[in-house]
C-alpha positions in Angstrom: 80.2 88.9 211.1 76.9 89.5 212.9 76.8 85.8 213.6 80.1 85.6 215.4 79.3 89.2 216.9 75.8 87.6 218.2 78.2 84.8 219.4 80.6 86.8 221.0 77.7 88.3 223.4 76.0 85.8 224.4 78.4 83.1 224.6 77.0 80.4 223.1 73.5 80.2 221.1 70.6 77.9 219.1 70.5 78.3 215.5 67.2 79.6 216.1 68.4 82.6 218.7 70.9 83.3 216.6 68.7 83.3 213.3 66.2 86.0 215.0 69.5 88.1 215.9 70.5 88.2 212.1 67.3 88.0 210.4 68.6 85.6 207.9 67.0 81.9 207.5 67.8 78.9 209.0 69.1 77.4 206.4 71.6 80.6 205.9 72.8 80.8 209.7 73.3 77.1 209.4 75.4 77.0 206.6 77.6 80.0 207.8 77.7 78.1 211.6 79.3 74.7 209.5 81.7 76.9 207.2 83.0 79.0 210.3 82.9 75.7 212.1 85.1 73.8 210.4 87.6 77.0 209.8 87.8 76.5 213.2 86.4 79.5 214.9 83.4 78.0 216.5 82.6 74.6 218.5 78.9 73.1 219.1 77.9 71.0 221.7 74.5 69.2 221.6 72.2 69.3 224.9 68.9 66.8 223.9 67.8 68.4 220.6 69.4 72.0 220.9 73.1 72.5 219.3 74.8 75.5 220.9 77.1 77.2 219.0 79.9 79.4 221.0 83.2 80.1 219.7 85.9 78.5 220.3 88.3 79.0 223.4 91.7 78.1 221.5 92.6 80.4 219.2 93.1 79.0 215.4 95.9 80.3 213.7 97.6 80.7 210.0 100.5 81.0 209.6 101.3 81.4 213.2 98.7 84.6 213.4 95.7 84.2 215.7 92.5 84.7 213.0 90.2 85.6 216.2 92.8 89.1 216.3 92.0 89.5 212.9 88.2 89.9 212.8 87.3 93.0 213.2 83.4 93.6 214.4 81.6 97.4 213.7 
């Protein structure tokens, strides 16, 4: 959840700003970025050799419920 809370203040973010934000490795943020990624909750977009992670503007649903509404940040 700190990953998409990082996310949702900054907007979009490195692996490496986001990996001094949690204080996890990169290996760790990158592994989370992919899963939540392919749920469908964030979108990357490479510029040279950065990948920006930001989440993503249309909201993926189950079920007909929008997940986003469902995460709940402290």
């Amino acid at each position: 959840m700190k990953i998409f809370e990082y996310l949702r203040n900054t907007g979009k973010s490195t692996v490496g700003e986001i990996v001094e934000f949690v204080n996890l490795t990169q290996p760790t943020i990158s592994y989370h970025l992919k899963e939540m990624k392919m749920a469908g909750l964030l979108e990357s977009d490479k510029s040279g050799k950065e990948v920006f992670y930001s989440i993503r503007r249309k909201c993926p649903s189950r079920n007909g419920d929008c997940v986003l509404n469902k995460v709940k940040l402290s």
